[in-house]
N, CA and C atoms as an extended XYZ file, in Angstrom:
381
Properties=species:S:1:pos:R:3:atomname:S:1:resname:S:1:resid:I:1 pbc="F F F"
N        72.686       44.682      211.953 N   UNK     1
C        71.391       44.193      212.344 CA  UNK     1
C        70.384       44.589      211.262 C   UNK     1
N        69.562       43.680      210.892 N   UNK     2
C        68.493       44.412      209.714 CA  UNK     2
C        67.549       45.233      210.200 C   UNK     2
N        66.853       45.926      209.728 N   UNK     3
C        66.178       47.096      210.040 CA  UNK     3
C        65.439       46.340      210.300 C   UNK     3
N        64.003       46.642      211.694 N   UNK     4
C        63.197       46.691      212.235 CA  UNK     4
C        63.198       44.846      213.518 C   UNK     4
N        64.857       45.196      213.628 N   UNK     5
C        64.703       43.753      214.582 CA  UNK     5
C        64.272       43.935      215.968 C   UNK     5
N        64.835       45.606      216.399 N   UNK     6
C        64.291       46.161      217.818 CA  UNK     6
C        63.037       46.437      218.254 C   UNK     6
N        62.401       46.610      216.728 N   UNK     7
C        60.752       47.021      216.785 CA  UNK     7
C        60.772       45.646      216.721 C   UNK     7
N        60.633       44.804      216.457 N   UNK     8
C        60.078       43.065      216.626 CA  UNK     8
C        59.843       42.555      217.520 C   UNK     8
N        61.103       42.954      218.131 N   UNK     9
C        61.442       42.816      219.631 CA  UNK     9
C        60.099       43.095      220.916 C   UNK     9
N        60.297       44.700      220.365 N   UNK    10
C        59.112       45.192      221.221 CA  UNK    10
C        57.630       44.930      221.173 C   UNK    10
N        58.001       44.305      219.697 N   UNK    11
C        56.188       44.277      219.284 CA  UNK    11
C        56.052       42.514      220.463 C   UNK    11
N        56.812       42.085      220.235 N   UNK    12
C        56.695       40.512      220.849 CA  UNK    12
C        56.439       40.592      222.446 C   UNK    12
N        57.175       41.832      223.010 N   UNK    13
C        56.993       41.893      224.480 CA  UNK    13
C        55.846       42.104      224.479 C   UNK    13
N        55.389       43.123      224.096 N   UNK    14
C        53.901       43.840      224.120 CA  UNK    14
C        52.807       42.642      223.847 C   UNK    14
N        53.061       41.941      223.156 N   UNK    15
C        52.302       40.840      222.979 CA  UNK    15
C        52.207       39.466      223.821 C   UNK    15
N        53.289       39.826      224.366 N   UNK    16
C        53.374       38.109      225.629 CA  UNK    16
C        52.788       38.910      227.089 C   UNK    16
N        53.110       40.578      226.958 N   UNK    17
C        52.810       41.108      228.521 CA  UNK    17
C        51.424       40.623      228.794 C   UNK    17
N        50.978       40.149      230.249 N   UNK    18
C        52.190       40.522      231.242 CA  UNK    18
C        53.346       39.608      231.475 C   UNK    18
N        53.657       38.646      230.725 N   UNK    19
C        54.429       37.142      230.599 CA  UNK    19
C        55.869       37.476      230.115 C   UNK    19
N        57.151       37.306      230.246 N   UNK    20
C        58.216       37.308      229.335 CA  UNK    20
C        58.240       36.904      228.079 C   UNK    20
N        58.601       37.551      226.960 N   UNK    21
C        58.527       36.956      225.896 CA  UNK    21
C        59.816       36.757      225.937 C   UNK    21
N        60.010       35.660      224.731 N   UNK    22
C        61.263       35.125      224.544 CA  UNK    22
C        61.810       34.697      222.816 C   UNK    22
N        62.563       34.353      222.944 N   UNK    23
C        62.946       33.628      221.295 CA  UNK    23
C        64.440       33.611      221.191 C   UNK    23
N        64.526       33.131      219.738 N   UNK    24
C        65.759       33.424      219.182 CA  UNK    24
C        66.209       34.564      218.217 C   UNK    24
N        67.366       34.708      217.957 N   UNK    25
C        68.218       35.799      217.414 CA  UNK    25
C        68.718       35.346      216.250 C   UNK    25
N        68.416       35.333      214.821 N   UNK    26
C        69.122       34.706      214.137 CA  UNK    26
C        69.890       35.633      212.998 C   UNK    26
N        71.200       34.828      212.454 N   UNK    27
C        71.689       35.310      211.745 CA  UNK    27
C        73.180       34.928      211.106 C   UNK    27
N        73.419       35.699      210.607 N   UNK    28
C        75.358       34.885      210.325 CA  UNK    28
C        76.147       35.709      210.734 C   UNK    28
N        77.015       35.212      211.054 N   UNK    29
C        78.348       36.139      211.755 CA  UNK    29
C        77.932       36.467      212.857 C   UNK    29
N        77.933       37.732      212.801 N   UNK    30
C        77.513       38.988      213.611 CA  UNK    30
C        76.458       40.003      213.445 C   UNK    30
N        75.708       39.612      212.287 N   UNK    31
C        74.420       40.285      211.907 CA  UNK    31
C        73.105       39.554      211.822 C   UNK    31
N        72.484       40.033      213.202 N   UNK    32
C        70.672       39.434      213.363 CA  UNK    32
C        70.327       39.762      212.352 C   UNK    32
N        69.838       38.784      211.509 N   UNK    33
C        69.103       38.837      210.357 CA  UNK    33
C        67.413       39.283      210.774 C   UNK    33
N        66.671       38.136      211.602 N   UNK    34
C        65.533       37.856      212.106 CA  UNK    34
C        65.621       37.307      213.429 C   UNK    34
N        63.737       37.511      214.166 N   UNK    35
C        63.852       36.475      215.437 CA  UNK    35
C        63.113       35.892      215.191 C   UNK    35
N        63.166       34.551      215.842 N   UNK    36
C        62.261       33.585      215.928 CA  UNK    36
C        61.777       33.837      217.393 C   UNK    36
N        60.330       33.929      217.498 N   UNK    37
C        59.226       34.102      219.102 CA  UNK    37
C        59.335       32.733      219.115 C   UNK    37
N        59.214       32.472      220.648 N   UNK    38
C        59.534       30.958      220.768 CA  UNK    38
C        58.384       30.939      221.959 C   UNK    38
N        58.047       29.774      222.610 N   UNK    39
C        57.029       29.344      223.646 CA  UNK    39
C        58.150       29.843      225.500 C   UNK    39
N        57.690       30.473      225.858 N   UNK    40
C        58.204       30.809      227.116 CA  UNK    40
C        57.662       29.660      227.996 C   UNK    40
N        58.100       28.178      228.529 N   UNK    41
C        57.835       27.309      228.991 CA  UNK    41
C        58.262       27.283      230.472 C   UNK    41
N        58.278       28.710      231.512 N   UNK    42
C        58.995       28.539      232.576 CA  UNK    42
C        57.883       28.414      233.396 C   UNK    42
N        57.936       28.114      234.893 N   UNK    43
C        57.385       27.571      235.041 CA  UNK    43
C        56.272       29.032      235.656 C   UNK    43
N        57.076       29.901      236.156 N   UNK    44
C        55.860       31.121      235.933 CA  UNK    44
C        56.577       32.189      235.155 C   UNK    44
N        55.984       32.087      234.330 N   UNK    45
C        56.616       33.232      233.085 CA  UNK    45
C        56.298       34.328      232.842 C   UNK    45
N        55.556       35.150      234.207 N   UNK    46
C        55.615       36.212      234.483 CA  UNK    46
C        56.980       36.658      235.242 C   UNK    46
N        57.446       36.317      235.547 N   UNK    47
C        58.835       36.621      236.313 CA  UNK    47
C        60.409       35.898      235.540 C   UNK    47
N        60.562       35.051      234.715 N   UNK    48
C        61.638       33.991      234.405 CA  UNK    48
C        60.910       34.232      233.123 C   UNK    48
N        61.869       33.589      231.845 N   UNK    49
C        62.117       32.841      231.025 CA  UNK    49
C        62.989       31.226      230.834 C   UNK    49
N        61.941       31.149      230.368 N   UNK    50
C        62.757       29.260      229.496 CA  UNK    50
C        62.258       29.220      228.382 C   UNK    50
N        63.266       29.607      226.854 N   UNK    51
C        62.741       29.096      225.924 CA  UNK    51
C        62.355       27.407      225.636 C   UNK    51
N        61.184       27.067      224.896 N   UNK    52
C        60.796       25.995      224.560 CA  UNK    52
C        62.210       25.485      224.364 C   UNK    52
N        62.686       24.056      225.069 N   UNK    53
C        63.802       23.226      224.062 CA  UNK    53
C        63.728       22.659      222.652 C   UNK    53
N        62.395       22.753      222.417 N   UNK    54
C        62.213       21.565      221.030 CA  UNK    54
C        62.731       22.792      220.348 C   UNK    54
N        62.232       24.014      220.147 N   UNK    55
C        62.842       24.456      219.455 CA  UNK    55
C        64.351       25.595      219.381 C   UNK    55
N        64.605       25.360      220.465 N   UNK    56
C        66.322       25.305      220.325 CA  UNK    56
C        66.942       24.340      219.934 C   UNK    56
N        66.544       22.998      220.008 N   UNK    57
C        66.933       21.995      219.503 CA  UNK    57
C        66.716       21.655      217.704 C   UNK    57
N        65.622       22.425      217.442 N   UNK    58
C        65.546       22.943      215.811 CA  UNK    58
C        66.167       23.427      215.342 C   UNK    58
N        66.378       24.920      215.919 N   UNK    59
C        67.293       26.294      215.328 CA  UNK    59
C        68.926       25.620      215.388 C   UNK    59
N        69.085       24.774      216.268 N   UNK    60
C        70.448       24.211      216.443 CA  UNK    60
C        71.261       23.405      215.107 C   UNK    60
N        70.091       22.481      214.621 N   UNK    61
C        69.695       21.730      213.727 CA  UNK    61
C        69.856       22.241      212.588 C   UNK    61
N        68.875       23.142      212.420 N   UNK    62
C        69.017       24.014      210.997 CA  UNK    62
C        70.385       24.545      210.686 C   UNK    62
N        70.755       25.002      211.963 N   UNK    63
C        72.232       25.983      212.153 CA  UNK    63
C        73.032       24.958      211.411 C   UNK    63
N        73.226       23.906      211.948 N   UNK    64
C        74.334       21.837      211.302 CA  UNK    64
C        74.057       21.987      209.617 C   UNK    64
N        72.237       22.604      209.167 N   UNK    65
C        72.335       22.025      208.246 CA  UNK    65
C        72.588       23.168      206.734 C   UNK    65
N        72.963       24.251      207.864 N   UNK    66
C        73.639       25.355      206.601 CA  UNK    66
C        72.664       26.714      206.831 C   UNK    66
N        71.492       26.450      207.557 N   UNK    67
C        70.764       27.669      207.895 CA  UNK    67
C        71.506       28.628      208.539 C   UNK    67
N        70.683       29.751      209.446 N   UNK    68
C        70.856       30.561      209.752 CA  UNK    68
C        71.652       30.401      211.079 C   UNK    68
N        72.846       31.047      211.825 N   UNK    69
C        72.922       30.702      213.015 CA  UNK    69
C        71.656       30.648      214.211 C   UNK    69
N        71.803       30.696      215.304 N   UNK    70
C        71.446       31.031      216.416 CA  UNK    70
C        72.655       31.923      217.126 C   UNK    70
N        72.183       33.161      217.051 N   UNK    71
C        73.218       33.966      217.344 CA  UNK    71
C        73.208       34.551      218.593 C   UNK    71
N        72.112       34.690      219.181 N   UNK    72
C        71.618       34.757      220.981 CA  UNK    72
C        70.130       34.415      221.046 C   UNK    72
N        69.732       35.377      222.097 N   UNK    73
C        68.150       34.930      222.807 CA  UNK    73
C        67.673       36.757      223.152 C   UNK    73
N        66.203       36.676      222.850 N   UNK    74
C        66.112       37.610      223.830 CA  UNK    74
C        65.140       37.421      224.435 C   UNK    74
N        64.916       38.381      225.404 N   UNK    75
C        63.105       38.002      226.260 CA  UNK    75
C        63.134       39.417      226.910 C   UNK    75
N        62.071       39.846      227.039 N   UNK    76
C        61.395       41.138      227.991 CA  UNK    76
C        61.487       40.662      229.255 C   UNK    76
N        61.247       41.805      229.754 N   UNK    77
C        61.295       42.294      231.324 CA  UNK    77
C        59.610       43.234      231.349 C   UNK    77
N        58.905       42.054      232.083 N   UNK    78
C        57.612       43.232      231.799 CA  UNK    78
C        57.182       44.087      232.571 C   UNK    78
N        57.917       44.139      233.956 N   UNK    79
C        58.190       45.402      234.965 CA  UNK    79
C        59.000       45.516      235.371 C   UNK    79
N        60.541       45.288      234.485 N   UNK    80
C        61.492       45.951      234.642 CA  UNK    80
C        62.548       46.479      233.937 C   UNK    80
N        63.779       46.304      234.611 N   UNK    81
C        64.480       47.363      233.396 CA  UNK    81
C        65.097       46.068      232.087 C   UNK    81
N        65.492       46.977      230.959 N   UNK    82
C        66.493       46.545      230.143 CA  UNK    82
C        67.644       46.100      230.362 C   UNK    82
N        68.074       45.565      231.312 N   UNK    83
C        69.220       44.872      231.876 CA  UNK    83
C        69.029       43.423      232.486 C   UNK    83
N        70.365       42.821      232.397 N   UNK    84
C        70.233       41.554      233.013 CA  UNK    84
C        69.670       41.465      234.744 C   UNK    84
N        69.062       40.616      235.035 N   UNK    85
C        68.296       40.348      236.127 CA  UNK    85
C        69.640       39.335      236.642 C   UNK    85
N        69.374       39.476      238.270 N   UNK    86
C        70.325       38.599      238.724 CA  UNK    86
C        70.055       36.804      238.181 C   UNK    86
N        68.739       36.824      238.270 N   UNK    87
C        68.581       35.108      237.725 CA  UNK    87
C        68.996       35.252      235.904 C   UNK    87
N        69.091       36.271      235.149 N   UNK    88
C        69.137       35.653      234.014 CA  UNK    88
C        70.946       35.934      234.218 C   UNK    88
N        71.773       36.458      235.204 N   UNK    89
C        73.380       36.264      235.508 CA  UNK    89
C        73.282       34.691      235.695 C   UNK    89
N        72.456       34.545      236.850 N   UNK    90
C        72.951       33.170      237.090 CA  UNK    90
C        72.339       31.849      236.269 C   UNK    90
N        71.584       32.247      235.305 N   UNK    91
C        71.683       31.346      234.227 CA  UNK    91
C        72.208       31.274      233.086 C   UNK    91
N        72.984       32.465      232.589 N   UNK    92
C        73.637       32.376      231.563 CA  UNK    92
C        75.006       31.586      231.580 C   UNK    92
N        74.951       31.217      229.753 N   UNK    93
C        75.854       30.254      230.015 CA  UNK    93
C        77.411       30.876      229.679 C   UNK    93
N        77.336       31.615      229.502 N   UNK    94
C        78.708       32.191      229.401 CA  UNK    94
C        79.420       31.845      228.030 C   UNK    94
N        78.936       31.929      227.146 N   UNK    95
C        78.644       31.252      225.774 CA  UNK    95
C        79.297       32.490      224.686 C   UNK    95
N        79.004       33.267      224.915 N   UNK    96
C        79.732       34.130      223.896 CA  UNK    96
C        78.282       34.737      222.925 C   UNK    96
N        77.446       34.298      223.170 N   UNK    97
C        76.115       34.563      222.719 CA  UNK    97
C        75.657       36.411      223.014 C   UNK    97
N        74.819       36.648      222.234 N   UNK    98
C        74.206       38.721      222.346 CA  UNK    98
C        72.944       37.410      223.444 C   UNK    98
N        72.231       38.463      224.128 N   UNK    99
C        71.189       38.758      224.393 CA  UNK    99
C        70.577       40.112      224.161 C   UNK    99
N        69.335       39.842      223.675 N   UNK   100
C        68.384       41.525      223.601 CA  UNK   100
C        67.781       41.438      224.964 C   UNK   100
N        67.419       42.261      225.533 N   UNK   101
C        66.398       42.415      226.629 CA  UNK   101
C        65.472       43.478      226.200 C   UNK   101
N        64.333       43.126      226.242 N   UNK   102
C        63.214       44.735      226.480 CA  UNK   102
C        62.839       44.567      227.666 C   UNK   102
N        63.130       46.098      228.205 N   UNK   103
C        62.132       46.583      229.311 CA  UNK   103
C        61.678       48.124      228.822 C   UNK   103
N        60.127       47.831      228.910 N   UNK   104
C        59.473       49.291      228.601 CA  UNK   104
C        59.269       49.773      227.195 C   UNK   104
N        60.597       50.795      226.732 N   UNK   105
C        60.603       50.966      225.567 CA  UNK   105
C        62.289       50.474      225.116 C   UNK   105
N        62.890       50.224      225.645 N   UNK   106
C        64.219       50.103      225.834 CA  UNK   106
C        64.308       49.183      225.085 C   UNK   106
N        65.617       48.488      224.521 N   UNK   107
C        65.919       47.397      224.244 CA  UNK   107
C        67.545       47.304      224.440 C   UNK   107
N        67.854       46.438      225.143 N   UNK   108
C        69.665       46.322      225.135 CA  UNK   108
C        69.730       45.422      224.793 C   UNK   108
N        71.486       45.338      224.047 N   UNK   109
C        71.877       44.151      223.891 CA  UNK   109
C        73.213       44.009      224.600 C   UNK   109
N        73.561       42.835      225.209 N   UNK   110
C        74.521       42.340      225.814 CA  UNK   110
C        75.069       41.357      225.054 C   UNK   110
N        76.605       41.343      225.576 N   UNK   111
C        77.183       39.441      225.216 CA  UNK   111
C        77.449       39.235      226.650 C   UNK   111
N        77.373       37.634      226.561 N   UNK   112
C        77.281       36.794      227.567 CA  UNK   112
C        78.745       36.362      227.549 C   UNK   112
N        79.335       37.023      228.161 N   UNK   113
C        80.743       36.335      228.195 CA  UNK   113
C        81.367       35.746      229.258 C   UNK   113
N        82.501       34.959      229.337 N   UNK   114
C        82.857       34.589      229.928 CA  UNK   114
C        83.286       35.066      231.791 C   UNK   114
N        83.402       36.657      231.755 N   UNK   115
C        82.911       37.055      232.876 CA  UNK   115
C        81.554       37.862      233.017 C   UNK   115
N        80.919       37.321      232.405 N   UNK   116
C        79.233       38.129      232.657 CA  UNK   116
C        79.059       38.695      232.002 C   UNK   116
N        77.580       39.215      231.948 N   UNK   117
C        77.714       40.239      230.484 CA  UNK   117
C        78.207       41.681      230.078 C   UNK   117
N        78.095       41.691      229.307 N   UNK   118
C        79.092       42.880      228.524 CA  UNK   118
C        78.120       43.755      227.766 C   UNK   118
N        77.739       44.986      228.227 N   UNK   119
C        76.328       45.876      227.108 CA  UNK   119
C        77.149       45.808      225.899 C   UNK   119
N        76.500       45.624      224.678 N   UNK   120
C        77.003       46.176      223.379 CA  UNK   120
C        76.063       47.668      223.021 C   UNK   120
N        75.124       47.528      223.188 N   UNK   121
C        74.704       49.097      223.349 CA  UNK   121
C        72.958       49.400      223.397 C   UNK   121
N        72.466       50.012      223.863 N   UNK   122
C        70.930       50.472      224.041 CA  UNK   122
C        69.839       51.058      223.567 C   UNK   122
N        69.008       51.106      223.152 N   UNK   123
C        67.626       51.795      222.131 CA  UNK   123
C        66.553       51.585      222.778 C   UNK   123
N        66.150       53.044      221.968 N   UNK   124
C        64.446       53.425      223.082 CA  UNK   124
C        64.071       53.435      221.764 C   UNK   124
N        62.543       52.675      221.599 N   UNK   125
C        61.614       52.658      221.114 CA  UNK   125
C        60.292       53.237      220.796 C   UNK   125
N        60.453       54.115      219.668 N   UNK   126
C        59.750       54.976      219.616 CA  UNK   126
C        58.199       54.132      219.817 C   UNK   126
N        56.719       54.603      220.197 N   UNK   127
C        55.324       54.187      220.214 CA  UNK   127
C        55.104       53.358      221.266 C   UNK   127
């Protein structure tokens, strides 16, 4: 992961609170390069996330045309924990994709796998 993707992370929650922030994860292979902050379009986005489609439908695009992958998603939790929420279980797609989550100072990352997610591992955020 490149240095300062967890602080990005956090800086983006802090900045959408009290709202979920959201975006993409980008990178090759297996290493988040950068995120892209994306428009949280749900329909109350104090509680849920929906990244904008137009631009998943970009990052997808770019991905076809030799760019960077789309390697997961993440979004905050702005009063709660660093873990998956039962609605973001029952919307994931089971994709093989990381998710980051922030809650607080926390940040986890999960894969979305085929039986639910899987922690890959956790960080507290210093400030």
């Amino acid at each position: 992961m490149a240095r300062g993707i967890i602080a990005a992370i956090r800086e983006e929650a802090a900045r959408a609170h009290p709202d979920e922030a959201c975006g993409l994860l980008l990178g090759r292979g297996q290493n988040v390069a950068q995120i892209r902050p994306c428009a949280n379009v749900a329909p109350d986005p104090s509680r849920h996330f929906e990244i904008d489609p137009a631009a998943l439908i970009a990052a997808f695009r770019a991905e076809r045309a030799g760019e960077q992958q789309v390697l997961g998603y993440y979004h905050s939790h702005p009063t709660g924990h660093a873990a998956p929420s039962k609605t973001d279980a029952a919307m994931a797609a089971r994709d093989g994709r990381v998710w980051a989550i922030c809650g607080g100072k926390t940040v986890s990352w999960w894969r979305d796998g085929a039986n639910g997610f899987e922690v890959l591992f956790t960080r507290e955020v210093e400030g």
